[in-house]
Jmol script that loads the backbone (N, CA, C; Angstrom):
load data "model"
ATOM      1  N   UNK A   1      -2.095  -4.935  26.648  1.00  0.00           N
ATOM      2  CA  UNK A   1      -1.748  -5.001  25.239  1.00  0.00           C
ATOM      3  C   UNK A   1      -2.824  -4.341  24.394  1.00  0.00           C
ATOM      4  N   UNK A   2      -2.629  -3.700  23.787  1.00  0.00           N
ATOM      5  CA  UNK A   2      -3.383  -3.240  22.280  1.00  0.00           C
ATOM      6  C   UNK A   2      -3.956  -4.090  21.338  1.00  0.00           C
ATOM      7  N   UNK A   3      -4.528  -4.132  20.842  1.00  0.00           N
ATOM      8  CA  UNK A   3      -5.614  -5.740  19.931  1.00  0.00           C
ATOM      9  C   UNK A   3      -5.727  -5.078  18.206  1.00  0.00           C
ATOM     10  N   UNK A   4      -5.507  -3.650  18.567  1.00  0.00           N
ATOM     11  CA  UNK A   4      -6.206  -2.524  17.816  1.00  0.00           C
ATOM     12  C   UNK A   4      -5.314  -3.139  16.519  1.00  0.00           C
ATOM     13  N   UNK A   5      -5.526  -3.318  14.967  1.00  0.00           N
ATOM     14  CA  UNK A   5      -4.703  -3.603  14.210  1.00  0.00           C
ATOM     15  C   UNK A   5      -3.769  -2.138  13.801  1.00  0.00           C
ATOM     16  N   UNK A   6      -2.536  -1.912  13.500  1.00  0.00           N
ATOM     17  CA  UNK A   6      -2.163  -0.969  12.485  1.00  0.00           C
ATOM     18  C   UNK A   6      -3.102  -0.392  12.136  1.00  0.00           C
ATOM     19  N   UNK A   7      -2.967   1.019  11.748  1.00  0.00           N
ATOM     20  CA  UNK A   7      -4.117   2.089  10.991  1.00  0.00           C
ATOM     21  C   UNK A   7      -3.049   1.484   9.330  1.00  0.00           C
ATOM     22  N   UNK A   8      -1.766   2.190   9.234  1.00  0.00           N
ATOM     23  CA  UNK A   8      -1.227   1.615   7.774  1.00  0.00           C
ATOM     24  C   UNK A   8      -0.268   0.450   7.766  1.00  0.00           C
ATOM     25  N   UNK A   9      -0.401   0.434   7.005  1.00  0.00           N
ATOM     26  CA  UNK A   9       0.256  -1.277   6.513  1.00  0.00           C
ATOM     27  C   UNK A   9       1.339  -1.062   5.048  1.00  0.00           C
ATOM     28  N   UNK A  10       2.515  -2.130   5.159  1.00  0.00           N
ATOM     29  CA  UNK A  10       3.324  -1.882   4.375  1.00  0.00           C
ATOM     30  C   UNK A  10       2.695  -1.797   2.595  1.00  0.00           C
ATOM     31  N   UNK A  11       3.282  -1.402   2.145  1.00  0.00           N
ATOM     32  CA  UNK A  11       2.292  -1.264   0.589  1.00  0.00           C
ATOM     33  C   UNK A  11       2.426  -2.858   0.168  1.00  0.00           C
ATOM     34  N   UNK A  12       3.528  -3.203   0.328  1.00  0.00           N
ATOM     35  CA  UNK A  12       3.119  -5.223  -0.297  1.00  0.00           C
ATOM     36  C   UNK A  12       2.039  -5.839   0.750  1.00  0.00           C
ATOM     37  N   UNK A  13       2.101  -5.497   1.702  1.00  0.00           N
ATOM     38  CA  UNK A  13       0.874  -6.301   2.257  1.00  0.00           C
ATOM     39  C   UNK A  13      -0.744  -5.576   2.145  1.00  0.00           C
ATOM     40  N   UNK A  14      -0.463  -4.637   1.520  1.00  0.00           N
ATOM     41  CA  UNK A  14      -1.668  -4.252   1.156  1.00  0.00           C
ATOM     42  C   UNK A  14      -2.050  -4.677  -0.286  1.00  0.00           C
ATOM     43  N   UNK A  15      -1.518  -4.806  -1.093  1.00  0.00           N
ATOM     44  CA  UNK A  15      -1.805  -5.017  -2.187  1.00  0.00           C
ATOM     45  C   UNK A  15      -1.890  -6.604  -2.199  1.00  0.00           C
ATOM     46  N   UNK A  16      -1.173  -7.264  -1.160  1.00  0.00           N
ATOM     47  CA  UNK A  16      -1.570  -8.748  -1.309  1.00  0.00           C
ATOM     48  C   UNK A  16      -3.028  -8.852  -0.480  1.00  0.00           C
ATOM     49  N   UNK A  17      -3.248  -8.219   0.419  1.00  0.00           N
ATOM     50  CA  UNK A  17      -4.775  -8.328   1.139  1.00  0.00           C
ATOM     51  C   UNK A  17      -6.088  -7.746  -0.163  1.00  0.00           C
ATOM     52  N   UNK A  18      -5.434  -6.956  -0.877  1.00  0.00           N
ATOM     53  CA  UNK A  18      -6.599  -7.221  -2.032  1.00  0.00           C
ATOM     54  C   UNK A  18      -6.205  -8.166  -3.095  1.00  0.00           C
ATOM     55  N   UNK A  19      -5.546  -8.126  -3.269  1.00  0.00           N
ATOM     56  CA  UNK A  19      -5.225  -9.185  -4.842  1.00  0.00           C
ATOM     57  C   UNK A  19      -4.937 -10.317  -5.014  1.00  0.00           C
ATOM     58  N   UNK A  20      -4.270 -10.549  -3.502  1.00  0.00           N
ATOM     59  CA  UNK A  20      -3.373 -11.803  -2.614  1.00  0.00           C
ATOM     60  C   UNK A  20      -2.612 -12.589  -4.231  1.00  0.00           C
ATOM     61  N   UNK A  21      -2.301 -13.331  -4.466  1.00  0.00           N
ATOM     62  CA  UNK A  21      -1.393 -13.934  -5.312  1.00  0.00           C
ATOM     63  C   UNK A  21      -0.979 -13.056  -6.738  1.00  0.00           C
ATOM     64  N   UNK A  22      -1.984 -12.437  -7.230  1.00  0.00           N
ATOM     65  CA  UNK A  22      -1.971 -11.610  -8.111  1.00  0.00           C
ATOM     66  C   UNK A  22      -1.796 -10.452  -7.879  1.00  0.00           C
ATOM     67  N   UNK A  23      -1.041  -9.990  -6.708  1.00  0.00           N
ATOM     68  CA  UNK A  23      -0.559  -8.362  -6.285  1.00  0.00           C
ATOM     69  C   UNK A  23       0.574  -7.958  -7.524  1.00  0.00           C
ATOM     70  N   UNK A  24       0.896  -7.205  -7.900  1.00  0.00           N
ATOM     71  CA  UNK A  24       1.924  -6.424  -8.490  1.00  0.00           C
ATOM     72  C   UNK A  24       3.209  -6.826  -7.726  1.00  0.00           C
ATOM     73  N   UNK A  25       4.434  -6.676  -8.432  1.00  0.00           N
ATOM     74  CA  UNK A  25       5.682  -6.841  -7.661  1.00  0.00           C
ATOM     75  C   UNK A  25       5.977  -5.188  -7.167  1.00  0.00           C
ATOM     76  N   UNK A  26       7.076  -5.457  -5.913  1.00  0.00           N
ATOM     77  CA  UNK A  26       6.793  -4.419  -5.164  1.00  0.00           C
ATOM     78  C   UNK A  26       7.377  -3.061  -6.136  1.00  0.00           C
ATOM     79  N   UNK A  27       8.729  -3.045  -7.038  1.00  0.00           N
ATOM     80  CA  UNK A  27       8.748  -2.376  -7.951  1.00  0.00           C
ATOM     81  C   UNK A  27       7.463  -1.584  -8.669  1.00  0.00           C
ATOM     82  N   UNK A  28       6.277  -2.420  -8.697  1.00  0.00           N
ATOM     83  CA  UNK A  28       5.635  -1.541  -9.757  1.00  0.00           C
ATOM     84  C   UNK A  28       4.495  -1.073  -8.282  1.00  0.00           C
ATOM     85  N   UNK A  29       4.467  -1.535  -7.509  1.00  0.00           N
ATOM     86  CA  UNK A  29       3.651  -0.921  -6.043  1.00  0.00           C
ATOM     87  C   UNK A  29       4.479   0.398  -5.598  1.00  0.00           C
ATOM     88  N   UNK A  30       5.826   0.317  -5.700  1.00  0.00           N
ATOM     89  CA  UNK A  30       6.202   1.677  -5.369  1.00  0.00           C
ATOM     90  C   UNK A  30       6.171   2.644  -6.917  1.00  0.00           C
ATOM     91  N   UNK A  31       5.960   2.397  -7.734  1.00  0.00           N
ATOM     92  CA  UNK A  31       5.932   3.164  -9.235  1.00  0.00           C
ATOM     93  C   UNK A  31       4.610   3.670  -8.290  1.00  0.00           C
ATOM     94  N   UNK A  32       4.043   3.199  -8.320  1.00  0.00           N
ATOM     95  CA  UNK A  32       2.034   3.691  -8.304  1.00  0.00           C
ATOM     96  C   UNK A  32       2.062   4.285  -7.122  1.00  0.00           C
ATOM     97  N   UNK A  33       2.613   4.489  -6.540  1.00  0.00           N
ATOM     98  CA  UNK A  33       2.967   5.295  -5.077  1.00  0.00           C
ATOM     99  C   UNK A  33       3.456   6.945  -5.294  1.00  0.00           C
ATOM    100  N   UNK A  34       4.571   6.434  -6.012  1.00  0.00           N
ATOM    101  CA  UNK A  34       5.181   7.818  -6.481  1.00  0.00           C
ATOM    102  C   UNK A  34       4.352   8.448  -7.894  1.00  0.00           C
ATOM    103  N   UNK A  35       3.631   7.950  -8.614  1.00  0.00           N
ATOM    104  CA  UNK A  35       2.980   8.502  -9.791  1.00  0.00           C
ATOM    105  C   UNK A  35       1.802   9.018  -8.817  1.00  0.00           C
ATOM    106  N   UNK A  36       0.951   8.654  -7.886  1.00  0.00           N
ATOM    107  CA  UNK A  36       0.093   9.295  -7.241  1.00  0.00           C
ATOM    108  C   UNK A  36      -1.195   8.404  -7.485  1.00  0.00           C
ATOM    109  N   UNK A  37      -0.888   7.227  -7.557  1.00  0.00           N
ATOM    110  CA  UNK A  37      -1.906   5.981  -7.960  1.00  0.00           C
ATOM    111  C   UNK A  37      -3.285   5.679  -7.328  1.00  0.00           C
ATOM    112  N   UNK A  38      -2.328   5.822  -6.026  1.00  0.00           N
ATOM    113  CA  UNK A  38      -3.162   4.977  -4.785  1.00  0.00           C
ATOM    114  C   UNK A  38      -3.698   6.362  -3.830  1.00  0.00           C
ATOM    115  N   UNK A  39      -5.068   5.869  -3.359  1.00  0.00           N
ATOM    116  CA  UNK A  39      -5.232   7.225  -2.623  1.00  0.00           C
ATOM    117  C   UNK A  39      -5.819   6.434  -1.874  1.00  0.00           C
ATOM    118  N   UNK A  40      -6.250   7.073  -0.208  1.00  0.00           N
ATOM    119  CA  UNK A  40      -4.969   7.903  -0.321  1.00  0.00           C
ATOM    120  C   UNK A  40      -3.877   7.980  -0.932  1.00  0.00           C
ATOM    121  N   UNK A  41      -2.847   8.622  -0.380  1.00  0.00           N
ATOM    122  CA  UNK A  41      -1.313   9.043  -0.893  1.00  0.00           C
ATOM    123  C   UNK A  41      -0.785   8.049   0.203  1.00  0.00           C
ATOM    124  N   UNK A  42       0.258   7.128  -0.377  1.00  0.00           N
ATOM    125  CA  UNK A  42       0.983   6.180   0.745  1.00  0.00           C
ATOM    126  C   UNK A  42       1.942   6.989   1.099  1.00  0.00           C
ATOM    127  N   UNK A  43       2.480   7.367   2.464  1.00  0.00           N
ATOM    128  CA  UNK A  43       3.653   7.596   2.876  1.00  0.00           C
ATOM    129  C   UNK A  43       4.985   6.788   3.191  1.00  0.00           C
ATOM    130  N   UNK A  44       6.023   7.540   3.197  1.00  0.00           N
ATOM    131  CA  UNK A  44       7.127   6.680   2.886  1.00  0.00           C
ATOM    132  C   UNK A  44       7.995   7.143   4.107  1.00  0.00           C
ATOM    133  N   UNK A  45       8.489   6.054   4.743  1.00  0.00           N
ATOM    134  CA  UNK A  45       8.506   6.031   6.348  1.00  0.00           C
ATOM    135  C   UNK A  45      10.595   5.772   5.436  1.00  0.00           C
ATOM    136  N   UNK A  46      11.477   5.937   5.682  1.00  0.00           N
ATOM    137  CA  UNK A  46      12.932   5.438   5.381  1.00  0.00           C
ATOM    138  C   UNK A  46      12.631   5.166   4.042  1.00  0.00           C
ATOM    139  N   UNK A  47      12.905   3.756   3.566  1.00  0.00           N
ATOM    140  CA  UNK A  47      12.560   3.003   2.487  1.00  0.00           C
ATOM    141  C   UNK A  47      11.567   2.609   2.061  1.00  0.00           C
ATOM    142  N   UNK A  48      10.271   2.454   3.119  1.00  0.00           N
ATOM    143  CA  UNK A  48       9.227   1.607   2.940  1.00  0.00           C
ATOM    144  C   UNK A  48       8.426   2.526   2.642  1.00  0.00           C
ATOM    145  N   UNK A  49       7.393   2.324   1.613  1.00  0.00           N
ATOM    146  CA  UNK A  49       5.936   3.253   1.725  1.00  0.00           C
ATOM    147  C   UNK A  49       5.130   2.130   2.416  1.00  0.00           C
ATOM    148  N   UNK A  50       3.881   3.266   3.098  1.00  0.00           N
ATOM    149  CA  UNK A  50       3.072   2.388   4.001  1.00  0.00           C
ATOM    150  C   UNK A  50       1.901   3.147   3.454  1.00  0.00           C
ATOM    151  N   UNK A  51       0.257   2.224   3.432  1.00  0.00           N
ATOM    152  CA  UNK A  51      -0.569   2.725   3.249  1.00  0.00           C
ATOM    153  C   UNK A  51      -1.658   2.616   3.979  1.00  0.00           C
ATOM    154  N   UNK A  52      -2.711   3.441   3.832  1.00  0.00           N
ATOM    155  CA  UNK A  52      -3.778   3.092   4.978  1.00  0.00           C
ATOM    156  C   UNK A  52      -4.409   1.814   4.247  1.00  0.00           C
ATOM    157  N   UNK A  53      -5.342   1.358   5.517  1.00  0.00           N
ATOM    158  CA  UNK A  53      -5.929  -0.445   4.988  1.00  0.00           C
ATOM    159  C   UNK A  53      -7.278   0.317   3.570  1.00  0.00           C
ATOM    160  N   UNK A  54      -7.586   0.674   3.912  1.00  0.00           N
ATOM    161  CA  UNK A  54      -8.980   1.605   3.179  1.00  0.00           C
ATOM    162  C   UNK A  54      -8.682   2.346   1.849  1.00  0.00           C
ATOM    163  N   UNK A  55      -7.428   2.301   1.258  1.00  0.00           N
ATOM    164  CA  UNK A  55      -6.949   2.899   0.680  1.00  0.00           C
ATOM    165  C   UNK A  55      -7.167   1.715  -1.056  1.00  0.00           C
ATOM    166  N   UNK A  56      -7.527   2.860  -2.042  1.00  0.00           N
ATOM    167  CA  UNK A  56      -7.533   2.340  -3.259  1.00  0.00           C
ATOM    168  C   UNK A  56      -6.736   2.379  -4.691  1.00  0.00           C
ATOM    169  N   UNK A  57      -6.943   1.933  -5.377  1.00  0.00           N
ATOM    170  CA  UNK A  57      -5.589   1.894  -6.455  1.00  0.00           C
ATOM    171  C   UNK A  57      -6.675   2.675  -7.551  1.00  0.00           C
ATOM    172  N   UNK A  58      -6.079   3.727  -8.009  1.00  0.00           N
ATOM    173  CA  UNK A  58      -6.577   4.728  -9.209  1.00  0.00           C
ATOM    174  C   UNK A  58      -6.125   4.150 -10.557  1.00  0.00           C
ATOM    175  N   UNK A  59      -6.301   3.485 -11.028  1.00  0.00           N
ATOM    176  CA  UNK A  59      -5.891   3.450 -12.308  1.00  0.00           C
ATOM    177  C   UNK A  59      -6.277   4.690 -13.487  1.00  0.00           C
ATOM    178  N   UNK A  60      -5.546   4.335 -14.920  1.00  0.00           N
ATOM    179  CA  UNK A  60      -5.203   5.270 -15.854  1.00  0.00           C
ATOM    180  C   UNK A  60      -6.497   5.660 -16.223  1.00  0.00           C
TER     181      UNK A  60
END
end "model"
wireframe off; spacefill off
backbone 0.3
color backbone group
């Protein structure tokens, strides 16, 4: 078995591993995805964007 965690992670569970109760709803996590918020750049796998764990939120 592999132990290794995920390199990316879904964008709500990333934003709850920094903010945890006070994350954004996922609506405004995918806004900041597609405006070019978060950088890296989250990719979007079907429906889901996924982001790396290391990854930070750019604000205005």
């Amino acid at each position: 078995m592999n132990d290794t965690p995920p390199r990316l992670l879904p964008l709500t569970d990333w934003a709850e591993s920094l903010l945890g109760k006070h994350a954004p709803c996922a609506n405004t996590l995918r806004r900041w995805a597609r405006e070019g918020r978060i950088t890296p750049q989250p990719v979007k796998y079907g429906k889901l964007y996924f982001v790396e764990r290391s990854a930070k939120y750019q604000g205005d």
